[in-house]
N, C-alpha and C positions, 0 to 999 in steps of 0.2 A: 476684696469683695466690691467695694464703693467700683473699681476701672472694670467687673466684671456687669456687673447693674449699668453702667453708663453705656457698656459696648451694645450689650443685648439689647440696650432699648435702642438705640442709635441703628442697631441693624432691624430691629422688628418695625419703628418707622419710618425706617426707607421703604421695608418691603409692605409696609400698606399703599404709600405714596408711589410707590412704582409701579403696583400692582392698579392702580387708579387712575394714574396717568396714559397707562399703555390701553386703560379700559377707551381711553380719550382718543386714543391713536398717534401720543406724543411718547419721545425719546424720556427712556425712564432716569435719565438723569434729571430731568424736570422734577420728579418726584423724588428724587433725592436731597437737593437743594431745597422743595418745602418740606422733608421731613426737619431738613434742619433748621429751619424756619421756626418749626413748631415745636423743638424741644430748644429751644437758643433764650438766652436773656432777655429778648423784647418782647417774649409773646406770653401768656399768664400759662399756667399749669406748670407741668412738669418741666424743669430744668438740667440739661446735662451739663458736665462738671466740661466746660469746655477744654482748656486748658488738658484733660487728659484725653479727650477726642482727637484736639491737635497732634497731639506725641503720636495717635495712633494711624493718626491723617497720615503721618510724615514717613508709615510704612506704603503707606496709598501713595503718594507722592513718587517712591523708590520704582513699586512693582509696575506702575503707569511707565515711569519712563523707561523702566527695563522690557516692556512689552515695546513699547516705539522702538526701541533700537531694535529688539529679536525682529521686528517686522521691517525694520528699514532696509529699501531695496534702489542702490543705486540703478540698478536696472532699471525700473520701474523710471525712475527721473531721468537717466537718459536716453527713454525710448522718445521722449517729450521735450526734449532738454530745448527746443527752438522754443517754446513758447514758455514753459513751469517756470525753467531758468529767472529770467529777465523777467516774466508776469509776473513773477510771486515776489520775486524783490522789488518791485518796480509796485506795486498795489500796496507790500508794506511800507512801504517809504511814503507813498502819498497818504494813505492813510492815516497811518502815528503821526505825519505833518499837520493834517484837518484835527486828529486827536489832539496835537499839542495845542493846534491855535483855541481850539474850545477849551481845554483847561484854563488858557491865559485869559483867555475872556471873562471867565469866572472868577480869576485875581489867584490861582493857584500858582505855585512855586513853580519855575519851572522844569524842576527834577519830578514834580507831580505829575505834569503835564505830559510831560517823556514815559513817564509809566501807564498814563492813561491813552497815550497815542499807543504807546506798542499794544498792551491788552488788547484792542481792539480792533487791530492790525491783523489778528491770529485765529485762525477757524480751530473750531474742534473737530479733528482728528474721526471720532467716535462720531459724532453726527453725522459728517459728510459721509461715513460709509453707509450709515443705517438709510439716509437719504436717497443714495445711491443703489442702494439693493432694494427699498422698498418700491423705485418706479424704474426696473428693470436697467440701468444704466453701469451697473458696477464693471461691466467687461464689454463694455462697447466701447469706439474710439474716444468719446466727450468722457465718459466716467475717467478713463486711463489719463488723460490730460487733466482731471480734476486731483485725482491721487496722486500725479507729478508735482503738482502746484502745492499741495497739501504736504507732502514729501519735503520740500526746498523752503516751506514754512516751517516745519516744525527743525531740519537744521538749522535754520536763521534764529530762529527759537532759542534754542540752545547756546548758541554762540550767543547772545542777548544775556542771556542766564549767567554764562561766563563772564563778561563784562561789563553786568548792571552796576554792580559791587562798585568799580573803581570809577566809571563813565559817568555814571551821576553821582555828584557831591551837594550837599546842603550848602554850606557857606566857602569851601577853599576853592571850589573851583577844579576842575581835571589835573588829578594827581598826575603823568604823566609816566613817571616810577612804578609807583605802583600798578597802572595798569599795564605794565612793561611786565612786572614781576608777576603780576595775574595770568597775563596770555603766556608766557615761560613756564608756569607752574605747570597751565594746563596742555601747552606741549607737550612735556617731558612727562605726563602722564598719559598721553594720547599714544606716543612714543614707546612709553612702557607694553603700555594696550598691546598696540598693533607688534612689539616685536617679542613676548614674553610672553604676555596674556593669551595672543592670537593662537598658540601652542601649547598654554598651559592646559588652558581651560577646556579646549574640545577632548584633549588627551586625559585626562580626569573625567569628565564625564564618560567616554568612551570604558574606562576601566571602571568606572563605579556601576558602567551601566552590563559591562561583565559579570559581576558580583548575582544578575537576575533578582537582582531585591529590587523593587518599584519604593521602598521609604528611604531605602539607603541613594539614590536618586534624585528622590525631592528633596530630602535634605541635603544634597549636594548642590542641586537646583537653588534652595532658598541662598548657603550660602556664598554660592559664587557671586546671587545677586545684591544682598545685604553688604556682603562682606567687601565685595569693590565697593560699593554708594562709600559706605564709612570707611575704606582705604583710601580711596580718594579723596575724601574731605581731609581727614586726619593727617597721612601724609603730606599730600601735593597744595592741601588748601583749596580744592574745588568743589563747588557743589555737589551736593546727595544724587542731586537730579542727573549733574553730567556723570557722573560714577556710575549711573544705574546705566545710562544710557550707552555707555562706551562697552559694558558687560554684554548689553543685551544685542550691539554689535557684532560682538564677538564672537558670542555666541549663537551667532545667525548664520559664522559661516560653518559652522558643525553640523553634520549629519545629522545629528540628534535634536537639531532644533525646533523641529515638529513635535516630538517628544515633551521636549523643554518645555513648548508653548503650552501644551495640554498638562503639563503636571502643575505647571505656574496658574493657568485657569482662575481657579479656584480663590489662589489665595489676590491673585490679581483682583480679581471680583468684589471679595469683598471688602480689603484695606481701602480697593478705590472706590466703594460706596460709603464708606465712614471718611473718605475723603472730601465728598464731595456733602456730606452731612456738615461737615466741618463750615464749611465754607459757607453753608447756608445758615447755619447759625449765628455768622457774622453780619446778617441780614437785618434791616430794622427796618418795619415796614411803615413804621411811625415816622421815621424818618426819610422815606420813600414818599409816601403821601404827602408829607410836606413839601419835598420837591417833585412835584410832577413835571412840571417841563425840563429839570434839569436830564429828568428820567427817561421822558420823551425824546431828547435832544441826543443820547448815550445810543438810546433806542435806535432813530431814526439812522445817524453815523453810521452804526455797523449794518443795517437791515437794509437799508437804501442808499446809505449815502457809499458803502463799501461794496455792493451790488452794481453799482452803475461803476464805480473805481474798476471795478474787477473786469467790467464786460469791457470798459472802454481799453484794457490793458491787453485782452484778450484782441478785440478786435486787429492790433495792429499785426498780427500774425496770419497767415495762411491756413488760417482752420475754418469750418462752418460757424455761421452764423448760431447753432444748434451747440456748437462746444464753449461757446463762449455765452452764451445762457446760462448752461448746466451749471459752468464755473462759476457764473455768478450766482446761481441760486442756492450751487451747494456752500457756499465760501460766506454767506451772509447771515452769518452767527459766530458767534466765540465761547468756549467751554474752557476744557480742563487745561491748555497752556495760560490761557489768560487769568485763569484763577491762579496757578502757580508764579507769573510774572506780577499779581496784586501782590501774592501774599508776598513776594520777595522783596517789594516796593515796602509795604507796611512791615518788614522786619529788618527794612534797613532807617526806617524814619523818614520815609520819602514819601507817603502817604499814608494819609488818615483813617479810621473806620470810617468814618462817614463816605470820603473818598470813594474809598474801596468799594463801600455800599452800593455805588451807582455803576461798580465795573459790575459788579454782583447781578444787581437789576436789566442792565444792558443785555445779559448772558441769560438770563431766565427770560425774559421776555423774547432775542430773539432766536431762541431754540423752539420756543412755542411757535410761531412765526414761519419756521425754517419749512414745515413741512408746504405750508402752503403754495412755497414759492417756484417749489417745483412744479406743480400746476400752474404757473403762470408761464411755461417756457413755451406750450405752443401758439397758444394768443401770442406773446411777444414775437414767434417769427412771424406767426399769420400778420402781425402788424405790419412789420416791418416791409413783408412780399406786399404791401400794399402800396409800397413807394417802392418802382424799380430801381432807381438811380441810385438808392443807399443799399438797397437789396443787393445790389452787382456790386456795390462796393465792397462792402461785407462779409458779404457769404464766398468763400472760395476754395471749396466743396469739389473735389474732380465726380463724388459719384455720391448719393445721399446714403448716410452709414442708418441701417434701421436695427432696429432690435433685433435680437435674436427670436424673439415669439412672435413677432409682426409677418403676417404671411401665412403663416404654417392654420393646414388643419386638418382634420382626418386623423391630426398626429400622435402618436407613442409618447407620454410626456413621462421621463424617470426620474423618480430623487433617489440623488446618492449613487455615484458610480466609482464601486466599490470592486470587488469578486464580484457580486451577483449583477450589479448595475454593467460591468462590462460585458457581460456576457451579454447581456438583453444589447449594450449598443450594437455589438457585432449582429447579433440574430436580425437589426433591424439594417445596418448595412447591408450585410447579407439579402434578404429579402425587397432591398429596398426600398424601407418603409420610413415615411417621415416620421421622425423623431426629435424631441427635444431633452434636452437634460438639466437637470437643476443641480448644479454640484456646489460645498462649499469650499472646494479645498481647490486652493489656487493653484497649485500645479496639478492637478489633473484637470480644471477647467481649461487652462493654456494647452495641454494635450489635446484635446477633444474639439479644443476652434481650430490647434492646426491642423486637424483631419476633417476640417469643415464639417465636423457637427453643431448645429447651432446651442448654444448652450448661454445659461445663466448662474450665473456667478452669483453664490449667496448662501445662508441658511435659509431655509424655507418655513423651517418651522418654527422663526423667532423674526418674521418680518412680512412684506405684503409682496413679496416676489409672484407667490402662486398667481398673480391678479395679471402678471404677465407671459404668463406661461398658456395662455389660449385654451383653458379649460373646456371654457363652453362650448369650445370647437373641435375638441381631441377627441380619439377611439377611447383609449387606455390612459390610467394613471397608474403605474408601479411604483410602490415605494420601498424601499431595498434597503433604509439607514437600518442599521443592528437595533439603537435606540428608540426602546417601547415610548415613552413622552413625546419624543421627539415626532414619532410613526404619528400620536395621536392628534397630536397637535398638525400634522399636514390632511390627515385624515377627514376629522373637524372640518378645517378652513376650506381645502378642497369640495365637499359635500354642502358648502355654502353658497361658492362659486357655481357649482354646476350642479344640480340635484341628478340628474339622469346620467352620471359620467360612471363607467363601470371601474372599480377600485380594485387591484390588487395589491396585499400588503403585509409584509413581512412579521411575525410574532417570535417575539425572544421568549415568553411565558405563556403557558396553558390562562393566564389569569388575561396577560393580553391578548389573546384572540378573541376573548367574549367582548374586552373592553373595545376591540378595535372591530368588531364586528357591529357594537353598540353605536359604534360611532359613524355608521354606513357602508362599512366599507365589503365593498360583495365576495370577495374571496381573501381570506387571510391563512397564509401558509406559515406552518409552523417547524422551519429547518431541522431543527435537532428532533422532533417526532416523528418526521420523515425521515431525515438518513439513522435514527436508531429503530425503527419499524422496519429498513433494510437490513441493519446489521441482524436483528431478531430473526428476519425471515428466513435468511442464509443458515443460520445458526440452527434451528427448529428443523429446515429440508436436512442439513447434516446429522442430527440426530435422531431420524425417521419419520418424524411428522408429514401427514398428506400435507400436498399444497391446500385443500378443501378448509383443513384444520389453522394453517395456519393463512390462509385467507381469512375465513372466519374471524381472526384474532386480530388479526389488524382492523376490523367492519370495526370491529364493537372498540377498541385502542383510539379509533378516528371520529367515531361517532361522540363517543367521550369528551373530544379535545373541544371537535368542531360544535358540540352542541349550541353554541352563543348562537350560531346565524339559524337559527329556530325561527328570529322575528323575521326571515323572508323564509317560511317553513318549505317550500319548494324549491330553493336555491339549497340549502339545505340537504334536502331528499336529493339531488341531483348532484350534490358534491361527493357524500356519501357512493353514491351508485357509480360516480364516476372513478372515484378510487378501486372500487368492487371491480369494472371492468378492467380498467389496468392493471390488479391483480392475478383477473382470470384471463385477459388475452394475452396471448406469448407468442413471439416467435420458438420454432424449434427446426434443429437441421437433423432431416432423414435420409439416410445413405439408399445408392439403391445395389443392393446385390446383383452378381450376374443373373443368377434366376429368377430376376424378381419379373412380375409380366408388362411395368411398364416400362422394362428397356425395349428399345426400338418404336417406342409409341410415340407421338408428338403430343405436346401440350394441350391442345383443343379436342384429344380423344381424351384423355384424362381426366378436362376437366370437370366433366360429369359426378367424375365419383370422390372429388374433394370434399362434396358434405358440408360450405358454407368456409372452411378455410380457403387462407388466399394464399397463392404463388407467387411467393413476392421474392424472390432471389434462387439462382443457381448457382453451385460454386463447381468447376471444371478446371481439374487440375494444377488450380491454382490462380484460375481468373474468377472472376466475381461477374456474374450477369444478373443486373437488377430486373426483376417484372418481365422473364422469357415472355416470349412471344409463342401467338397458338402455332406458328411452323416448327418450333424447337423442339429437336430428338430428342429424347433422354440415354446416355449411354450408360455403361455398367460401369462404378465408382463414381456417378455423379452423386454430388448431395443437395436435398435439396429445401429451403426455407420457406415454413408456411410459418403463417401468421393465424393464429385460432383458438378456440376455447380449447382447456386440457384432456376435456373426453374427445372431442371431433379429433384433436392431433394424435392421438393413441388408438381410437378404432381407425387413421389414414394409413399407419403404421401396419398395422396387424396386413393389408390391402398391400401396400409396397415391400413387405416382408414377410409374405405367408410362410414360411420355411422355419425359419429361428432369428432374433433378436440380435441386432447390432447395436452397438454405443454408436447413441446420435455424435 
């Protein structure tokens, strides 16, 4: 009971503090580190039993770096491998160097100092993308060289992880053995991975995922991820973290990894919210206030002083002056590697709580921080275009890479290109209509820029993308995610951005269309009421029912659904009515007998006595002629297609069949 009382609160105040933070427009890990702030030992009130937060951190710890690996994409680094490569080793190394000298200046050990440079050597992972998708950058040229950089961080990471253990000693000095026997270990488990694992593990999942059970699945999911982290330590002697990581590799080159990611979700979610609870519990702010400049000093390092590292590392490459900003703006905070390289510093004796306190504070301050800096990217080129001579140094740019939403307007803007979403991109190539799409799934994004559609890389309805997407400028918004919260939340934001933008938007519930219509949005379709009002209506004409009757039935079935958008009561009346006409006008094909009297007539003597149908196709012996023209005969065995209300097509009939009744 006592570990079930410590979870629930530890999860209920994150999700106030997340919930508060996001209200602020910061990354809700902010609000997770003060939740744990606030049930932790330095603060009065309620206290969580830390010590069992930790144990549970240490699933957060597993599922985090099992998530890194499932997502790790050597491609991704070697599309960039000129600049991530060499930049991101090259920026850790000066960094953790200015890290170490600042530790030593404080009179700290120098295996402190080595821990306090690397922490803050290292971005978070989770920031730089939220960064990145919130000011449209995530699949543009600069974002893709900032996920390279972040990419060849977090391997460096890792191998750091591997060889903390033996590389820093307190008093002997570099074992030289033992870290001989450490990198061996974790060879011969890498070795394992890649020639056993690489084969086990897709092949297991593939037959569990046979089996059509979704729990027999995640539980095959959890333990493949669990049960490597603690095979790996137990056997080979390597870290939880590398264990998790080399699974979650592995398991990335599997078909099913898409699968994998979304069933892990969840439990991802929330071990690494009591992860990062953990970590902020180890926070004393008593002791932060006391040192404010040391605070400041931690602060400044990673915010500034690894911002200008990062740009001047960037700079010596052949990229825009534009990718080497972004990289720095994204790169100038540290999160959830550097809290795992504290805690593994303070669990080997190499650093203090107090220590730790100011990687802690360095991390919560510049994640608050992080979001601004993005906004300093176009002042800093407009800066720099202010001096040509560093401008032509710098910038070496063959053509200026722009967003995907920059430019466009008039345009089609879709979330979610899904089934329903492809369809609409086609309808808009087809007609060639400017369109944009906002998709969150990385390979169908990468599909969609190589058929030069512009598109945005993101969720939309858990970040500030919409704000790039040229709202104010569009015809149309369709939103086409299956996901009712999801619909409402773009819904919402959308109708905040643009008040006069017309909304189309997909409902999974009769409960969400009212909510999604409440929420502005001017036409909301409800898939499964529509293709099951077809299956009825088929069903009903086969059973003898008039069409009149089963019109009827649909009015009042649709009326029913769509009642929500009442509050525009004339969009409403005209949705309704407009259903009612697609009900009642049909195409039908009428044959013409030889005796009928309009063989041998031409079209423009006919068309007197159509009565308001149209002549929209002829079919001659097998050829199709759309919209005859008034010179065309009609011969005997033509058929022929009008488009009309069901009484006008039945007294056209009676006219081109006066004799007896043929099956159209």
């Amino acid at each position: 009971m006592p570990l079930l009382i410590d979870m629930v609160t530890a999860l209920a105040i994150a999700f106030v503090g997340g919930v508060v933070v996001r209200r602020l427009g910061l990354p809700t890990m902010v609000g997770y580190l003060l939740a744990g702030v606030t049930i932790g030992p330095f603060t009065p009130g309620f206290v969580g039993d830390a010590e069992t937060i930790r144990q549970l951190a240490e699933l957060g710890i597993v599922f985090l770096m099992f998530g890194v690996g499932l997502h790790f994409s050597f491609q991704d680094l070697w599309r960039v491998r000129d600049i991530a490569i060499v930049g991101a080793l090259g920026q850790m190394a000066t960094t953790a160097a200015l890290g170490f000298q600042l530790g030593q200046a404080w009179g700290w050990s120098p295996a402190a100092a080595i821990v306090l440079g690397l922490a803050v050597s290292v971005a978070s992972t989770v920031v730089l993308l939220r960064g990145l998708m919130d000011n449209g950058l995530l699949n543009t040229p600069h974002g893709q060289v900032a996920v390279g950089w972040l990419v060849m961080e977090d391997l460096a990471t890792v191998l750091v992880l591997l060889v903390l253990p033996t590389l820093v000693q307190k008093e002997a000095g570099l074992d030289w053995r033992e870290l001989g026997l450490t990198v061996l270990a974790a060879s011969g488990f890498l070795v394992f991975m890649m020639a056993i694992g690489a084969r086990f593990i897709p092949w297991l999942l593939m037959r569990v995922a046979h089996t059509r059970s979704r729990e027999l699945f995640i539980l095959a999911t959890l333990t493949v991820a669990l049960g490597t982290a603690l095979g790996a330590s137990e056997l080979f002697g390597v870290s939880l973290a590398l264990g998790a990581f080399a699974a979650g590799a592995v398991v990335n080159g599997s078909p099913l990894s898409h699968r994998v990611a979304a069933d892990l979700l969840p439990f991802r979610e929330a071990f690494s919210v009591l992860f990062f609870v953990s970590v902020g519990m180890l926070l004393d702010p008593h002791y932060l206030w006391e040192h404010i400049p040391a605070v400041a000093a931690v602060t400044g390092l990673i915010v500034f002083g690894k911002s200008v590292i990062t740009a001047l590392w960037a700079f010596l490459f052949p990229h825009p002056v534009r990718t080497a900003l972004v990289v720095a703006a994204g790169t100038s905070q540290i999160g959830e590697f550097s809290f795992i390289l504290g805690q593994a510093g303070v669990n080997l004796g190499l650093l203090g709580q107090e220590q730790y306190a100011l990687i802690l504070a360095g991390s919560l301050l510049s994640i608050v921080v992080n979001p601004f800096l993005f906004s300093l990217v176009g002042p800093g080129e407009w800066l720099l275009k202010q001096f040509p001579p560093i401008w032509r140094l710098l910038n070496r740019e063959k053509q200026p890479a722009r967003s995907p939403g920059q430019g466009l307007a008039e345009h089609l803007v879709i979330i979610g290109c899904g089934r329903v979403g492809g369809h609409l991109v086609e309808l808009a190539e087809h007609f060639r209509l400017p369109c944009l799409v906002v998709e969150a799934d990385v390979a169908r994004a990468r599909v969609l820029a190589g058929r030069g559609i512009p598109t945005l890389l993101g969720d939309a309805s858990n970040s500030e993308i919409l704000r790039h997407a040229g709202l104010e400028r569009a015809r149309l918004l369709v939103v086409t995610l299956p996901e009712e919260a999801a619909s409402e939340l773009i819904v919402a934001g959308a109708r905040d951005l643009a008040a006069r933008l017309p909304i189309i938007v997909r409902a999974a519930t009769r409960d969400g269309v009212q909510r999604l219509a409440r929420l502005g949005a001017q036409y909301v379709i409800h898939p499964e009421l529509e293709g099951g009002l077809q299956l009825v209506r088929h069903a009903l004409l086969e059973l003898g029912f008039s069409l009149e009757e089963v019109r009827r039935y649909a009015e009042v079935v649709r009326r029913t659904c769509y009642t929500a958008m009442t509050h525009a009561g004339e969009e409403s009346r005209l949705m309704s009515e407009s259903f009612d006409a697609v009900d009642r006008v049909r195409m039908r094909w009428i044959s013409l007998p030889p005796d009928s009297p309009w063989v041998g007539q031409t079209a423009a003597a006919t068309a007197a006595h159509h009565d308001g149908a149209f002549l929209a196709a002829l079919l001659r012996q097998g050829e199709l002629l759309q919209e005859p023209g008034p010179a065309t005969v009609f011969q005997a065995g033509d058929r022929l297609g009008f488009i009309g209300e069901p009484e006008v097509l039945a007294a056209l009939k009676q006219r081109i069949q006066p004799v007896r009744d043929q099956p159209p």
